[in-house]
N, C-alpha and C positions, 0 to 999 in steps of 0.2 A: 042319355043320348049316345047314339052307336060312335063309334069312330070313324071320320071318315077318309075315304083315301082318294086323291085323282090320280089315273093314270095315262101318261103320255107316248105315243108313239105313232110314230107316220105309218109305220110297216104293223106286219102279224107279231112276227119274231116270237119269243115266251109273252108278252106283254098282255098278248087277249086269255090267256093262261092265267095270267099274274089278278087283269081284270076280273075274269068269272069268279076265279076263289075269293074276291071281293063283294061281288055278286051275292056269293052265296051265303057270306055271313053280314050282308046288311051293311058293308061298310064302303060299295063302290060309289064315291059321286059321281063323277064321270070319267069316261074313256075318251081320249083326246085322239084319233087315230087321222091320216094321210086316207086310208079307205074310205070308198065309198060304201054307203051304208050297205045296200044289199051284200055286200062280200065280207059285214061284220057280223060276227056269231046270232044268230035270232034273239038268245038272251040277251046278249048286250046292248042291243039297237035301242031299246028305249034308256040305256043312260049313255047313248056313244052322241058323241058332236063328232062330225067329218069336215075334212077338208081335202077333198080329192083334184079338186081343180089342178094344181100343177105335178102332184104327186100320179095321175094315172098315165102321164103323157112320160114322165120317170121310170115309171116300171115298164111300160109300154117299149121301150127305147130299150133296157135291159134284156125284156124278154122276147124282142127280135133281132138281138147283138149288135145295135146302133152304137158302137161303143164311145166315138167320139160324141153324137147327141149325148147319151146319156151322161158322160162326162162334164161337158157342159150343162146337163140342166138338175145335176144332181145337188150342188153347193144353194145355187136360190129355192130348190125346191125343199130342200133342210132349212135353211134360213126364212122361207117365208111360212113356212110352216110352224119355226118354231114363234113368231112373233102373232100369229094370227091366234094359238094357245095361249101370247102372254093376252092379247085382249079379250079375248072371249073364256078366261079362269076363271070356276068357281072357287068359293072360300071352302077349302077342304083342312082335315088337320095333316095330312103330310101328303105332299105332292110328287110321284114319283116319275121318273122322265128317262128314259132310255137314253143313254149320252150320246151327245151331237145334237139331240132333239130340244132341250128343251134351259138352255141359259134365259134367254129373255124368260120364258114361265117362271121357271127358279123366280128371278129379280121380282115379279109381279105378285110369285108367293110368299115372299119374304114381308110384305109388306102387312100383310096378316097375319104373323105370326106364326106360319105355315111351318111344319118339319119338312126344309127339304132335300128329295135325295136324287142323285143320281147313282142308274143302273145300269154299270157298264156288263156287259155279257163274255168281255172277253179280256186278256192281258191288259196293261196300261197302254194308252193308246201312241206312246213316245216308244214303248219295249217293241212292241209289236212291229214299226214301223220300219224300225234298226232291226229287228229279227228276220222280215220279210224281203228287206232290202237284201241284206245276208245270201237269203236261201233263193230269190233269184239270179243274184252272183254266180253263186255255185251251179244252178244248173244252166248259168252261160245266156241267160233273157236279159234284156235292160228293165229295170224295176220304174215302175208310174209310182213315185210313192204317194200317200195320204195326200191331198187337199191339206198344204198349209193351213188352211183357211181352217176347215177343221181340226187339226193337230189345235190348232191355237186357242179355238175354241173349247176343247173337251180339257185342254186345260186350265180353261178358266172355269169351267164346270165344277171341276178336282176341288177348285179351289174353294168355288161360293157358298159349295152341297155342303149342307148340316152333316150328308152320310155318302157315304158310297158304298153301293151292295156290288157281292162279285158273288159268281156260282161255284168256286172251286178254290182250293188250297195253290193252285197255280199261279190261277190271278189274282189271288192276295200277294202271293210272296212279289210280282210283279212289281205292283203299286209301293210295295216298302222298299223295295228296291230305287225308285223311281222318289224317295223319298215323303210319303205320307205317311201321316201319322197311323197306328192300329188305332188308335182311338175312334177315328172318323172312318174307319173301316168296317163289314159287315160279311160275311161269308151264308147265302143261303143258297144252299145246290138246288139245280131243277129239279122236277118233278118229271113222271112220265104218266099217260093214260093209260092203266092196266088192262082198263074194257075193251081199250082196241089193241091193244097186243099184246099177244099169249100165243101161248105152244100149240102149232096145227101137229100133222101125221107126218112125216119127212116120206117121201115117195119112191126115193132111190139109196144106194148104196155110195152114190158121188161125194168124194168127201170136197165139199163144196167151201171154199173161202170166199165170204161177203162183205164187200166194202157199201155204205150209204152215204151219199152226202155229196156235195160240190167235187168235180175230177180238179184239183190245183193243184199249185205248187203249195199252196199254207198248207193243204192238207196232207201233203208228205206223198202223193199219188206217184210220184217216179220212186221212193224206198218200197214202195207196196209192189210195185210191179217188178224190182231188181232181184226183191226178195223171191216173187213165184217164180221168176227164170229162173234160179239157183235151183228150184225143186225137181229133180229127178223121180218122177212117184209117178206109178199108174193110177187112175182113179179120181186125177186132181184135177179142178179148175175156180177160175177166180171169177166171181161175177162182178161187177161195177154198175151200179143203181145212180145215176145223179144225172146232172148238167155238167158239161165238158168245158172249160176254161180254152182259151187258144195254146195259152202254152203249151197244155196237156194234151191237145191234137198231134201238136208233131212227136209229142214224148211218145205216145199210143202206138206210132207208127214205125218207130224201131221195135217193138213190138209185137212182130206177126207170128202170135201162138194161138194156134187152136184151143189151147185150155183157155183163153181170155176173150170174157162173153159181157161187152158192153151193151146193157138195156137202158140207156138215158134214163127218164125221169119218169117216175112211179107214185100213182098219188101214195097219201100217207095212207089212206083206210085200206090199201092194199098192201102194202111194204109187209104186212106180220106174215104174207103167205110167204114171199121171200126170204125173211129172216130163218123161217121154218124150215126151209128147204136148205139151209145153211149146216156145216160142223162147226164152224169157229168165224167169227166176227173179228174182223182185224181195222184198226185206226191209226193212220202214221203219222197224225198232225205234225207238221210242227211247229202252230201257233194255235190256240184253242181254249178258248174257257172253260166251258163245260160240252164238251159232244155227246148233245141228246138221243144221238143213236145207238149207244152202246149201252145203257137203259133199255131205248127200244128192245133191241138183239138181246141182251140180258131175262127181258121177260118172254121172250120167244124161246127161252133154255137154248141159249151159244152161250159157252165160254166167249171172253173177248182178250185180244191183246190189242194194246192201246200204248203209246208212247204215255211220256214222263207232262208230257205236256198238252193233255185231256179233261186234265180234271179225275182222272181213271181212279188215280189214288182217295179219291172223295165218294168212291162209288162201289170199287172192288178190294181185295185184299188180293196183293198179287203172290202166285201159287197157288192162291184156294177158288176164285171165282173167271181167272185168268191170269195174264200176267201182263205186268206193266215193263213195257222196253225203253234205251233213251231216243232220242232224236234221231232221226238220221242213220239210222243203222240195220239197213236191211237183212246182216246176217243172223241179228240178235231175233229180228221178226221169222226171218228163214227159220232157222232153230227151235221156236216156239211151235213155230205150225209143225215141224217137223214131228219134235215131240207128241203133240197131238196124234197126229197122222197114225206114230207108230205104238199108241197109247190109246186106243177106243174107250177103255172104261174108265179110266181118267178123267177123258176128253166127255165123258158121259156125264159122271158125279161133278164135274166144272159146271157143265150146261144147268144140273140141278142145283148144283149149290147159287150159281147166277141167278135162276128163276124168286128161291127162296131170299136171297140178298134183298133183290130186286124189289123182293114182295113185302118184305121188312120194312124197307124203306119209306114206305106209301108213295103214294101216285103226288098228282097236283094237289090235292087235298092238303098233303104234310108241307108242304112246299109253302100253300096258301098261309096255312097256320104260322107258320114260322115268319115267314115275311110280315106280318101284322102286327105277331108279339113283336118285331125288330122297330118296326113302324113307331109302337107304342112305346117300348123302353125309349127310343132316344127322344120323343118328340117330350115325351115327362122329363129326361135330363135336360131337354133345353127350356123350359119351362121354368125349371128349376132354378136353371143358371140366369134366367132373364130375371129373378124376382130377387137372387142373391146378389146382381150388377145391381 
């Protein structure tokens, strides 16, 4: 009899990732998702259960900047989401639940015998809070922090999970920090899709700097931007691919440079022409678990410079595939593009060596595998231990 696994999550996130490669080695019971069925993968529809009812009026609120609605209806749509999964659980051998999602699940998996775990995707959720609070400080915003409500929850999560998975060498050290044990700890990096992105033809001579991903302050977007004002160079501009934060609107607007070419939001199947069109991929988190677009950009052959606090170090070897900067330091990023700049074949043999890493690595597939074997060692150690009590 296969192994089997449930996985929980309101949103897409990695988790319909996490799902298919469960999918595809026979071992998914079900996917527990917030989505309404038509917007869940075709494969998964026949083992997904939905609960879209108060999660579409959620994202709905998000993705027309309602930000007080969405504020408000973000806490009971987490909480009745997660309690509608504890009644309607199947008996799986490890039940895996994106954190914030799924305490009441956990308790109702518990009772079966269940290995369970929670999968945070990013820092500890107390590190992150103090880290964020921090770097709004500094750039002068009053900070909304975390929903109590969830702070108190995910760590009570921390505490009930048989395991906790993280993506990166970052958000390990976070959690020990934060005092967990490595024991109850688990480190498996994403995965990326190789079939949707690879190397197109690059069509100009522009030496092009591409950022992907949400414009915020977590994301480091005022060090990305202090760093391109600093560059004196013909030839240069920055492109910015995402959704724009308000804080990052006024930041944008001390900013009137023609090298800097904001195109909001790009679906994914398209994102690999832009990456293509790129010389070097830059990431200035500075809060991040694993940033799955430097992967992306990685298999599009960019170097990438990526802060200390990406997960970079889980993915690149810095010097050889790019290079890893710390927090907060636009000159250290300045510097690196620089180098680049005045470095082609470098900045070339980087791009390849990135592509080749990248490729090393394997896509979701390695990802799948790994998370399954982790599945499996622990739910045997607790198995173990319940026949040794």
């Amino acid at each position: 009899m296969s192994f089997k696994v449930a996985v929980i999550s309101a949103g897409r996130f990695w988790a319909f990732d996490l799902a298919e490669q469960m999918r595809r080695n026979g071992s998914l019971q079900k996917l527990y998702t917030g989505y309404p069925l038509f917007k869940v993968d075709a494969p998964l529809r026949p083992l997904a259960r939905t609960f879209p009812w108060v999660f579409s009026a959620c994202m709905a609120a998000h993705r027309f900047g309602w930000r007080r609605l969405a504020g408000w209806l973000d806490w009971p749509a987490l909480d009745t989401f997660d309690h509608w999964v504890a009644r309607n659980l199947e008996p799986a051998e490890a039940v895996v639940a994106l954190s914030g999602y799924g305490l009441h699940a956990r308790r109702a998996a518990r009772q079966s015998g269940a290995l369970t775990v929670c999968d945070r995707g990013s820092s500890h959720i107390a590190f992150a809070n103090r880290l964020l609070a921090e770097e709004y400080g500094r750039q002068g915003f009053s900070y909304k922090p975390i929903d109590p409500r969830l702070v108190e929850k995910e760590r009570q999560e921390y505490a009930e999970a048989d395991l906790i998975t993280v993506p990166s060498t970052f958000a390990y050290d976070t959690f020990l920090k934060e005092g967990i044990a490595s024991a109850k700890l688990a480190k498996i990096p994403y995965g990326v899709d190789l079939s949707l992105f690879q190397p197109r033809p690059k069509k100009n001579e522009i030496f092009r700097i591409v950022y992907v991903g949400q414009l915020s302050l977590r994301k480091g977007i005022p060090y990305l931007l202090e760093a391109v004002r600093g560059l004196d160079l013909p030839g240069v501009e920055l492109v910015l691919i995402g959704g724009l934060s308000e804080e990052v609107k006024s930041i944008l607007a001390r900013y009137q440079d023609p090298r800097i070419h904001f195109l909001g939001f790009i679906p994914r199947h398209r994102l690999s022409h832009y990456y293509s069109q790129g010389s070097v991929f830059v990431l200035a988190s500075v809060e991040e678990g694993f940033g799955l677009v430097q992967a992306q950009a990685m298999a599009c052959g960019l170097p990438v410079i990526a802060t200390t606090n990406t997960g970079a170090a889980d993915l690149f070897t810095d010097g050889v595939e790019g290079f890893i900067v710390p927090i907060r330091d636009p000159g250290a990023i300045r510097e690196k593009i620089l180098y680049l700049y005045e470095n082609p074949d470098v900045r070339e043999e980087m791009g390849r060596a990135a592509l080749r890493r990248v490729s090393s690595l394997g896509g979701w597939e390695t990802y799948g595998e790994l998370a399954l074997a982790t599945y499996q060692e622990h739910h045997a150690k607790k198995r173990a231990g319940g026949r040794q009590a």
